[in-house]
Each structure stands twice: as C-alpha cells, then as structure tokens.
KOLGU-122338 format. One record per residue: residue in one letter; y, x, z of N, C-alpha, C, CB in turn. Coordinates in nm, 2 decimals. Glycine has a CB too. Example, Ala and Ser with C-alpha at 12.3 -4.5 7.8 and 13.67 -1.06 7.14 Angstrom:
BEGIN
  code  n.north  n.east    n.up  ca.north  ca.east   ca.up  c.north  c.east    c.up  cb.north  cb.east   cb.up
     a    -0.57    1.32    0.78     -0.45     1.23    0.78    -0.33    1.32    0.78     -0.45     1.13    0.90
     s    -0.22    1.28    0.71     -0.11     1.37    0.71     0.00    1.29    0.79     -0.06     1.41    0.57
//
This chain:
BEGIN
  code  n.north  n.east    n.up  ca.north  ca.east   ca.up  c.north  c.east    c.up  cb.north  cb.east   cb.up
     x    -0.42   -1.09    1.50     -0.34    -0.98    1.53    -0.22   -1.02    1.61     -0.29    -0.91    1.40
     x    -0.20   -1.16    1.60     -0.03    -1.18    1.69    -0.13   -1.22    1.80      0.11    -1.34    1.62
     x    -0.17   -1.28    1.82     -0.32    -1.32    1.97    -0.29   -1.17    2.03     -0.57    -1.35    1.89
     x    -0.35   -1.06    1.97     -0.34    -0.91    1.99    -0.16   -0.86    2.02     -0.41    -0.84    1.83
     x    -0.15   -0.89    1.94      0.03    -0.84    1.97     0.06   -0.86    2.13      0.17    -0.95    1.87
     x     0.07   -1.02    2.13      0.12    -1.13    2.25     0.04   -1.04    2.36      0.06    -1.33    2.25
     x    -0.11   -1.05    2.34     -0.16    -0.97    2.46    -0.11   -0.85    2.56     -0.27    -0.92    2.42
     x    -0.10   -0.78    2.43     -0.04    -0.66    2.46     0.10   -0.64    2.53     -0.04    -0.60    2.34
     x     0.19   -0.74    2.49      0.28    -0.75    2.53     0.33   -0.78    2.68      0.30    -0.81    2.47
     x     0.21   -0.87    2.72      0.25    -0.90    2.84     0.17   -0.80    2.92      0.22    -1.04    2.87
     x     0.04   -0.77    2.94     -0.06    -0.74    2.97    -0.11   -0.56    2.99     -0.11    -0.82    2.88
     x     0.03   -0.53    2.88      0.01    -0.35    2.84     0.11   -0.33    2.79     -0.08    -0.29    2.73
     x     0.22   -0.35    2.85      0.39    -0.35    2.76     0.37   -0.19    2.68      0.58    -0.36    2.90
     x     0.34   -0.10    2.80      0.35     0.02    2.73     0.28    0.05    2.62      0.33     0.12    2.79
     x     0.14   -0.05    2.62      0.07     0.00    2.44     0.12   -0.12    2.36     -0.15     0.00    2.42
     x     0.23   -0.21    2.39      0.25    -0.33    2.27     0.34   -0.22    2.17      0.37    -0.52    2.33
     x     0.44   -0.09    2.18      0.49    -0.03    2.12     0.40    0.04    2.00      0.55     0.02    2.20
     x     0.31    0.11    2.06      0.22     0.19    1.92     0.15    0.06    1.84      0.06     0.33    1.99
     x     0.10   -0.06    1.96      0.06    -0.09    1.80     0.19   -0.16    1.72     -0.08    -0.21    1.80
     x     0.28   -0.21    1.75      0.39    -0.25    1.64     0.42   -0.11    1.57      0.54    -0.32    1.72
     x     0.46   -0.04    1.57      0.48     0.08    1.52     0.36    0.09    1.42      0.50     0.19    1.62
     x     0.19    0.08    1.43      0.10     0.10    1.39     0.09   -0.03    1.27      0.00     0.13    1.50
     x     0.12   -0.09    1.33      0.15    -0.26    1.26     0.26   -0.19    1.12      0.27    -0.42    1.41
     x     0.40   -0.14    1.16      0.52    -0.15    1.08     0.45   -0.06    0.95      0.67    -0.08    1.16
     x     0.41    0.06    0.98      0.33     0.17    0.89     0.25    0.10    0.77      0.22     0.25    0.98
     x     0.16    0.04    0.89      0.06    -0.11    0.76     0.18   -0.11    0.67      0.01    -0.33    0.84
     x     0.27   -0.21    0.70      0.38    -0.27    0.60     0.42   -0.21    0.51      0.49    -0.31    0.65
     x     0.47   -0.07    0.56      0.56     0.00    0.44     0.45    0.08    0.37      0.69     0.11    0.49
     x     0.37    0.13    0.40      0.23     0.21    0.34     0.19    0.13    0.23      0.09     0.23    0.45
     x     0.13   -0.01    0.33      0.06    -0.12    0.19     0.15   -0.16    0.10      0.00    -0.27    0.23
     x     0.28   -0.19    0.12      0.36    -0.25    0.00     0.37   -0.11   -0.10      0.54    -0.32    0.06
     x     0.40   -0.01   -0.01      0.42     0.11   -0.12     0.31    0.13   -0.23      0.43     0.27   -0.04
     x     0.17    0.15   -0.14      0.00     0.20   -0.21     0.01    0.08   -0.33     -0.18     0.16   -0.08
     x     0.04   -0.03   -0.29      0.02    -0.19   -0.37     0.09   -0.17   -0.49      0.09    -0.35   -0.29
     x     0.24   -0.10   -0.49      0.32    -0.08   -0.63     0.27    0.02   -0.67      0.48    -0.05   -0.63
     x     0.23    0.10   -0.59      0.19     0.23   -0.72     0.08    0.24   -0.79      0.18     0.35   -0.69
     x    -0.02    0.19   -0.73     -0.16     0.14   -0.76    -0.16    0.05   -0.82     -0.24     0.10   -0.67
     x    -0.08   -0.04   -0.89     -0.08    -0.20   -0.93     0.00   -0.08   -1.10      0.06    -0.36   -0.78
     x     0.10    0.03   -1.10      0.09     0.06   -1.18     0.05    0.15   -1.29      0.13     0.04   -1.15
     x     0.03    0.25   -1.15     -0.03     0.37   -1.23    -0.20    0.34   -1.20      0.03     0.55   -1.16
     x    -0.23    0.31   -1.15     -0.38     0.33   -1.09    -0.41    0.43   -1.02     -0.48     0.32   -1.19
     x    -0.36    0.48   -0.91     -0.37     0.58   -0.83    -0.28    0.55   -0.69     -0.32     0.71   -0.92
     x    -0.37    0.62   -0.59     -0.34     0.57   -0.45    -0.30    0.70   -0.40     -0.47     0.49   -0.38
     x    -0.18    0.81   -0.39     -0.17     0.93   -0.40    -0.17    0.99   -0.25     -0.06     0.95   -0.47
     x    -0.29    1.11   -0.22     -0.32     1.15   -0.09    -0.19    1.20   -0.02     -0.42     1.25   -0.10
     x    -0.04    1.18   -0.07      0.08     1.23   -0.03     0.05    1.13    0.11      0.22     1.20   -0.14
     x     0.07    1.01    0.03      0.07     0.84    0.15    -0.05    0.86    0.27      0.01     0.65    0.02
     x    -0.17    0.85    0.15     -0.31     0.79    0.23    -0.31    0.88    0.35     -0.48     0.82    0.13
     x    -0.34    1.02    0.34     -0.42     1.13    0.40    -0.29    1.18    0.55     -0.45     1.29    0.25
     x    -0.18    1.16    0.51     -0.10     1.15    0.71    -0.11    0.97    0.74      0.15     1.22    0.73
     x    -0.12    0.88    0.62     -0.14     0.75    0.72    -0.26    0.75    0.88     -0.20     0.63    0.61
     x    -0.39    0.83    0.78     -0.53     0.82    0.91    -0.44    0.89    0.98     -0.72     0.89    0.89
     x    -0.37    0.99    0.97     -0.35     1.08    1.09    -0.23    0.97    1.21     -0.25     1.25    1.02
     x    -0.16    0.90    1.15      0.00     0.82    1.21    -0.10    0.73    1.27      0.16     0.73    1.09
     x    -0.17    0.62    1.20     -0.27     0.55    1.23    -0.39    0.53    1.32     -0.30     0.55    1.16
     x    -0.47    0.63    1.34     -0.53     0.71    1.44    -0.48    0.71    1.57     -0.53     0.83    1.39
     x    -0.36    0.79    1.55     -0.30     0.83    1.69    -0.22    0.70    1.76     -0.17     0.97    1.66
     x    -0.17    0.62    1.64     -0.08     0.46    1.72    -0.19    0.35    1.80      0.02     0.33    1.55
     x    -0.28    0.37    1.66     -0.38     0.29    1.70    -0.44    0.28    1.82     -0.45     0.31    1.65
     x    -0.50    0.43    1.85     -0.52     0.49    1.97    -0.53    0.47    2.07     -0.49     0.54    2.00
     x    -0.33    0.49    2.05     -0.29     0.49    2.18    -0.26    0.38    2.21     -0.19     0.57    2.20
     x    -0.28    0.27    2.14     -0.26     0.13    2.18    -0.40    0.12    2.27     -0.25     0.01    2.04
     x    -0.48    0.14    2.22     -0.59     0.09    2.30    -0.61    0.21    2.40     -0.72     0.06    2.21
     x    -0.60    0.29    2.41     -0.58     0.35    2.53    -0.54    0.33    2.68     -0.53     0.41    2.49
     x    -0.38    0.30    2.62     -0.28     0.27    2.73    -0.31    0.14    2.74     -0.14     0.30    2.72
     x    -0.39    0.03    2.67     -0.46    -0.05    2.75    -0.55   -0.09    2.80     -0.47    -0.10    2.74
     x    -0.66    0.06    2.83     -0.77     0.10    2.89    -0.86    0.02    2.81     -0.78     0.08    3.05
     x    -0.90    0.01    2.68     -0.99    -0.05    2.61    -1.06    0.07    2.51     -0.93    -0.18    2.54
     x    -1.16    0.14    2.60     -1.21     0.24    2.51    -1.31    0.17    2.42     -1.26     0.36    2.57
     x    -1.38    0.07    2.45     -1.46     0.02    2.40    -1.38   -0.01    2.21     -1.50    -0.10    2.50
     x    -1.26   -0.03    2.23     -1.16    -0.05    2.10    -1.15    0.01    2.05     -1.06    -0.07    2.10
     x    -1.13    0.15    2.11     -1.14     0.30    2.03    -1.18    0.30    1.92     -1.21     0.40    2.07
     x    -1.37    0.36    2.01     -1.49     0.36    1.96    -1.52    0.25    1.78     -1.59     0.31    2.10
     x    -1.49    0.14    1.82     -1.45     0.03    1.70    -1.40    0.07    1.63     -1.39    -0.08    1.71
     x    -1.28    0.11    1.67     -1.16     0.14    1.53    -1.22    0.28    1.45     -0.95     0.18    1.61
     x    -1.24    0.35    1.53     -1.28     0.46    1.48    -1.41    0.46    1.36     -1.30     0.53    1.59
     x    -1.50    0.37    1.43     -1.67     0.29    1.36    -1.60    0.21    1.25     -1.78     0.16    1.49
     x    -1.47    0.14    1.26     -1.46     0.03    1.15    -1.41    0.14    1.04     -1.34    -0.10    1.18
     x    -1.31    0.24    1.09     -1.29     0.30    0.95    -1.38    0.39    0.89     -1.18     0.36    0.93
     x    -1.46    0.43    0.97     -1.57     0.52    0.89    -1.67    0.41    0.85     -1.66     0.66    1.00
     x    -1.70    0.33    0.85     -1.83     0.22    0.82    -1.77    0.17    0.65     -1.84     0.04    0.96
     x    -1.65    0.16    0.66     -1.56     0.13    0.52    -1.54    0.22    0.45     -1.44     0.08    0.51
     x    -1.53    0.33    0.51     -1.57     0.46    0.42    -1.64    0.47    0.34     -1.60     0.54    0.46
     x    -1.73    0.48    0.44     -1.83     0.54    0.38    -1.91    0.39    0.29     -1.92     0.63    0.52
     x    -1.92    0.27    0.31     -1.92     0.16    0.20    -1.90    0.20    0.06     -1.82     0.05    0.23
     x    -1.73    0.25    0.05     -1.69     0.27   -0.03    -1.73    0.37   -0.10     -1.62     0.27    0.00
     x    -1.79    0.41   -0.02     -1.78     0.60   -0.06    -1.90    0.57   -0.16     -1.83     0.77    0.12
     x    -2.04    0.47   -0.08     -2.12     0.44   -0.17    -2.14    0.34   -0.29     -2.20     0.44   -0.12
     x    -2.05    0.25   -0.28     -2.02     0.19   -0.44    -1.97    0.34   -0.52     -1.86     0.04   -0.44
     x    -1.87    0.39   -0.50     -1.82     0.51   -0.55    -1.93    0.55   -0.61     -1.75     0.60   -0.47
     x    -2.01    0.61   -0.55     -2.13     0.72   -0.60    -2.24    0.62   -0.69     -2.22     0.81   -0.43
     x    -2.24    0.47   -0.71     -2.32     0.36   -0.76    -2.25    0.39   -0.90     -2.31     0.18   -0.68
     x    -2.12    0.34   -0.86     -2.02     0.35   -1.02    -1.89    0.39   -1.05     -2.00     0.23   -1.09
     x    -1.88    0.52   -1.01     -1.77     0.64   -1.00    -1.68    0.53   -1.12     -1.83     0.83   -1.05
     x    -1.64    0.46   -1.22     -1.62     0.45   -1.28    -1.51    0.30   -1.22     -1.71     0.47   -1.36
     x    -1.60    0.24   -1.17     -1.57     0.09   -1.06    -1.49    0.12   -0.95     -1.70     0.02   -0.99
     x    -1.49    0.24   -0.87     -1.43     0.24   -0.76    -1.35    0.39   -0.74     -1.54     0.20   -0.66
     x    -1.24    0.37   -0.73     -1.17     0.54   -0.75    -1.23    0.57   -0.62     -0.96     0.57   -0.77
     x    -1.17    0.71   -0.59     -1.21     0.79   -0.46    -1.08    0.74   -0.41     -1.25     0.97   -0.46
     x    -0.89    0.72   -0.47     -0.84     0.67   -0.40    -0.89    0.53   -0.31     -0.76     0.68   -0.47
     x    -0.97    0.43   -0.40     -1.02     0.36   -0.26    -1.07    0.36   -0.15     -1.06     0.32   -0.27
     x    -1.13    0.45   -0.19     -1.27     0.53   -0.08    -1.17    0.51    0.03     -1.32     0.74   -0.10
     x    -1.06    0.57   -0.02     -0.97     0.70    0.12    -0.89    0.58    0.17     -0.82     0.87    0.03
     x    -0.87    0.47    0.08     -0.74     0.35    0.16    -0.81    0.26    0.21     -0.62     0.27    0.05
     x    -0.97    0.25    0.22     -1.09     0.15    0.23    -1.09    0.20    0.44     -1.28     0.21    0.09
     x    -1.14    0.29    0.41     -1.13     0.39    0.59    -0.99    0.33    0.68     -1.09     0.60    0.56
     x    -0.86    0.33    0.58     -0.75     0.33    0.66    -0.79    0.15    0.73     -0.57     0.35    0.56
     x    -0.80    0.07    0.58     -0.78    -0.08    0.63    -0.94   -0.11    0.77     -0.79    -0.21    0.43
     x    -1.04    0.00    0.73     -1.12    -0.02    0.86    -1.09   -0.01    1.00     -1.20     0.05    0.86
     x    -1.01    0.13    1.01     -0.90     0.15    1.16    -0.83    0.03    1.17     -0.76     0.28    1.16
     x    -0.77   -0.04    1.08     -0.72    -0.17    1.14    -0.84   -0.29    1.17     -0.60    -0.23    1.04
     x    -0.88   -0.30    1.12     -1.01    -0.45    1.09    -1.03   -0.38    1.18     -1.14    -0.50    0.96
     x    -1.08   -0.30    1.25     -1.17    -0.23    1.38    -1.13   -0.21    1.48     -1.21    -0.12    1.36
     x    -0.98   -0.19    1.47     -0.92    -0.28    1.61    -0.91   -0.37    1.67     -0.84    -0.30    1.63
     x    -0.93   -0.49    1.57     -0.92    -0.63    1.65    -1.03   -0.67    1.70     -0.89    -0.74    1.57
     x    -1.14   -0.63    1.56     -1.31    -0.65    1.63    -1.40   -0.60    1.48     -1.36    -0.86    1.70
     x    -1.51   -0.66    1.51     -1.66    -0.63    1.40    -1.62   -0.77    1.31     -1.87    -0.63    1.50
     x    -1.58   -0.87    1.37     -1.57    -1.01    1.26    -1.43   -1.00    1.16     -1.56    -1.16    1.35
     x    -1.33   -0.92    1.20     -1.22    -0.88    1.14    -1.29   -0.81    1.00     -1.14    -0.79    1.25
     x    -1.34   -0.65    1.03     -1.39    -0.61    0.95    -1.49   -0.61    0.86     -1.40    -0.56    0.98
     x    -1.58   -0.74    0.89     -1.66    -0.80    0.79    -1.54   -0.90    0.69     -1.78    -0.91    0.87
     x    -1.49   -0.99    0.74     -1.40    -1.14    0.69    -1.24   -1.01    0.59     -1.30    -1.28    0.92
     x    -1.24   -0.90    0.63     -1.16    -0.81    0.55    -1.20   -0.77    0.39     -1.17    -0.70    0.63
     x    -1.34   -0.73    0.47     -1.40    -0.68    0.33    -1.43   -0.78    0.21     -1.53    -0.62    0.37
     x    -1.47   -0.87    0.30     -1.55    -1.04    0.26    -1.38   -1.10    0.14     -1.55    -1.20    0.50
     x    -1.29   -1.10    0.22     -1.14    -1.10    0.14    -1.08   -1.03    0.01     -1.07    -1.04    0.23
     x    -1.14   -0.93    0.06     -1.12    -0.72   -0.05    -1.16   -0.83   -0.14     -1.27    -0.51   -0.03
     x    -1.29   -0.87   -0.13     -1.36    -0.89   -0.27    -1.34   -0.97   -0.35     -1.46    -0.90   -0.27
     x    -1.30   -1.09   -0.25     -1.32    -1.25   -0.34    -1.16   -1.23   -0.38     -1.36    -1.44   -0.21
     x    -1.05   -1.14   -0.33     -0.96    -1.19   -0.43    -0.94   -1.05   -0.54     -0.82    -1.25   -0.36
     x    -0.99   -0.94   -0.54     -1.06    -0.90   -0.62    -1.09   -0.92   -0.73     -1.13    -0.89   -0.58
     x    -1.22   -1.04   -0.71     -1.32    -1.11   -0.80    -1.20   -1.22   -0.89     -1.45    -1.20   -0.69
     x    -1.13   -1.31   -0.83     -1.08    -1.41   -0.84    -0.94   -1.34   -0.93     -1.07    -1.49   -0.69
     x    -0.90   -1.22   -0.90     -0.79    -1.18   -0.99    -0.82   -1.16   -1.12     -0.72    -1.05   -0.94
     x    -0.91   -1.08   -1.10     -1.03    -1.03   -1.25    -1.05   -1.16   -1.35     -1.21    -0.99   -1.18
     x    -1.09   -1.27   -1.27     -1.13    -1.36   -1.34    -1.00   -1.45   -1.39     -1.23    -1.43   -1.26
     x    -0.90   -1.48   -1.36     -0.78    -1.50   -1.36    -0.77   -1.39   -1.51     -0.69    -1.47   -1.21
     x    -0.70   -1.26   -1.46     -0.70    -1.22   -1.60    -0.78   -1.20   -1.70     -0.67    -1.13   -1.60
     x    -0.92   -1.23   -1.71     -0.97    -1.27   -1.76    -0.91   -1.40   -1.88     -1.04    -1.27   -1.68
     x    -0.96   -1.48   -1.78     -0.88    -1.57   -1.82    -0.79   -1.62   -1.90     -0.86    -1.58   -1.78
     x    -0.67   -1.57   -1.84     -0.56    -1.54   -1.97    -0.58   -1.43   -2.09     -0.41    -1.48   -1.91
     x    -0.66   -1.38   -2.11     -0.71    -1.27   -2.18    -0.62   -1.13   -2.15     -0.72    -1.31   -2.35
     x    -0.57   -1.14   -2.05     -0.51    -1.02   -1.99    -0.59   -0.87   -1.97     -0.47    -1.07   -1.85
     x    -0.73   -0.92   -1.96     -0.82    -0.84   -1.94    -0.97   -0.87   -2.01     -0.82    -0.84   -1.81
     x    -1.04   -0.74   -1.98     -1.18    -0.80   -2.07    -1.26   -0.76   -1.94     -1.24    -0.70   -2.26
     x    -1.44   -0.73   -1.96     -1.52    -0.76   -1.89    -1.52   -0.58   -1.87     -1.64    -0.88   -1.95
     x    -1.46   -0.51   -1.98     -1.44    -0.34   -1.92    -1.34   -0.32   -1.89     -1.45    -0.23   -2.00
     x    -1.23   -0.41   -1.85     -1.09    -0.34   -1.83    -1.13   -0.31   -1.66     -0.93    -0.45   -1.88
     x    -1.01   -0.18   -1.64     -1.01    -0.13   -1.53    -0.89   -0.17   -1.44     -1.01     0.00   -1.56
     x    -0.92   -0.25   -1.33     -0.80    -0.28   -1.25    -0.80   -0.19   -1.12     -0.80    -0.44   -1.21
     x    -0.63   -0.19   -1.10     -0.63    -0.12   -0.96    -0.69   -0.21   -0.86     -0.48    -0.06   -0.91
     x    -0.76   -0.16   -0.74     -0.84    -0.21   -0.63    -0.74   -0.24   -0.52     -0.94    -0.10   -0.60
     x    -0.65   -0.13   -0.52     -0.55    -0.09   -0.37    -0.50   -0.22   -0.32     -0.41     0.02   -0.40
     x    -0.43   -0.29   -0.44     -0.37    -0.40   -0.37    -0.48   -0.51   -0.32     -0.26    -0.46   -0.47
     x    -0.59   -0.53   -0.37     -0.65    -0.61   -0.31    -0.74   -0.57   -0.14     -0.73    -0.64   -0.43
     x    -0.75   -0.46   -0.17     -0.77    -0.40    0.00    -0.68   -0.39    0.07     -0.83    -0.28    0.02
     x    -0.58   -0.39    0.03     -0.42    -0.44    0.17    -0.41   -0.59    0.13     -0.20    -0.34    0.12
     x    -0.39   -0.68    0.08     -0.40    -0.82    0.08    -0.52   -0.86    0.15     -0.40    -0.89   -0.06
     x    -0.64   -0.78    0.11     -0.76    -0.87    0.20    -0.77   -0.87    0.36     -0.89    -0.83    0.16
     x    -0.70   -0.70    0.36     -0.71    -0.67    0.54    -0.58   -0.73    0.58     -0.72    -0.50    0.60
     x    -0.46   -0.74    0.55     -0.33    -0.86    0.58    -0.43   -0.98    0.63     -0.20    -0.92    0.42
     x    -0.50   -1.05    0.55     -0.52    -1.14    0.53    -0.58   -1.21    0.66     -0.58    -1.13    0.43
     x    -0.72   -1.09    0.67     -0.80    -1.07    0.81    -0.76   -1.00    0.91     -0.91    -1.01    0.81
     x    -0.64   -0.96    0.92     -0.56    -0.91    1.05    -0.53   -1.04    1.09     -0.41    -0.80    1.03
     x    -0.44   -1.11    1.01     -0.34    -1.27    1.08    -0.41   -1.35    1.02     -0.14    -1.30    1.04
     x    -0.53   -1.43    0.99     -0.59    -1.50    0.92    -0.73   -1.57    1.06     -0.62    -1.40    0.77
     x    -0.84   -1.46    1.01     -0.94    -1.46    1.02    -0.95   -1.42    1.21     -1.00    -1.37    0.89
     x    -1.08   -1.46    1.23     -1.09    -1.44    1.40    -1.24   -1.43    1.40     -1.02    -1.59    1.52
//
C-alpha cells in the first residue's frame, strides 16, 4: 500500500488524495468495528453500511483519476468475492460467522482488491491464521473452550492491515 501511496503521489497527485482519505476511514472504522466487536460482539450497520458507500466512491476515484479501470473492476470483484465467501461460511454455520462479518468481510475486499488478487488472497490467508492462533491462545489460557464464541471483526481488520502494508 505505501509502494501504492508513493505511486500515486507522484504519478496521479490528484488520485494520491481519495486514496489517503480512503486509507484514513480504514483507520478510524477498523479501530472503532475492532472495540466494539472485541466487546459486544456486533459490528453495527450504523459504521459498516455508509463505510462501502465512503469507500467505494474514495476508492474509485483513486483509481479513476489514475486511469486504472482495470483497478476498479478488482476492487469492486475483491469485495463482492469476500462477500459473498463469507456470506457462504455464514450459511455452512450461521452460528460461526455473524452476518456482521459477512458485511465487514466485502469492505476489507474493496481494499485487498485495490492493490491486487495476491493482496486479497494473503488477507484472507491472514483473517484466518490469526483468527485460528487467537482461539488457540485462549484456549490455551483456558480463556476459552472449543464452543466459545469469539468476535471475528478484529481479526479481518488486523489481517487486511496486515496485507495492505505487509504482503505483495
């Protein structure tokens, strides 16, 4: 994503603005979804449901005004492909996966789907293993058993952080 930023910067000054702006949103959205999900277990469509809309349009227009429709098309494919992923664990084990994920799974695709298709695999790839690795952790400490229910949210904004500035 900073590879992406720098680009932009020099290269598309006028689209380096939406995506920082689209970037800042990430920040305050995920840290917000991450506390409230981390307590209540709920990811509330107040946040989620105008982020696709702010998101969408920054995103967009980043790639727009840098004539990369081919980026669009991606961003748009990455968050419906995580959607709808989601959408079908959801329907596997309504119990395992809230519909709030569903809905915050799509957002972190518009981003993984901006950069590229290896972003959005190495994201998801991320979602899970720390996911898996928290679970087992609380486990562990007996914080948790093999039915307890953890919130998801924060691990799908840590995994896509992760694979935004991480992964390539």
């Amino acid at each position: 994503m900073i590879a992406a930023i720098q680009e932009l910067r020099e290269n598309a000054p006028v689209a380096f603005v939406p995506l920082v702006l689209a970037l800042l949103l990430f920040v305050i959205n995920g840290a917000r979804l991450t506390w409230i999900d981390a307590r209540t277990h709920l990811l509330p469509n107040r946040i989620i449901l105008p982020w696709y809309v702010f998101a969408l349009v920054l995103l967009g227009a980043a790639l727009l005004l840098a004539g990369d429709g081919a980026g669009l098309l991606r961003t748009f494919l990455g968050g419906a492909i995580l959607f709808s992923f989601y959408l079908l664990l959801h329907m596997v084990q309504p119990r395992g996966m809230g519909l709030g994920d569903v809905k915050l799974a799509g957002i972190m695709g518009l981003y993984l789907g901006y950069l590229s298709w290896s972003h959005l695999l190495w994201g998801t790839v991320a979602t899970f293993l720390l996911g898996g690795l928290a679970s087992l952790v609380f486990i562990i400490l007996r914080r948790a058993g093999l039915k307890t229910s953890l919130a998801f949210g924060p691990y799908l904004v840590i995994g896509t952080l992760a694979a935004l500035f991480v992964a390539g």
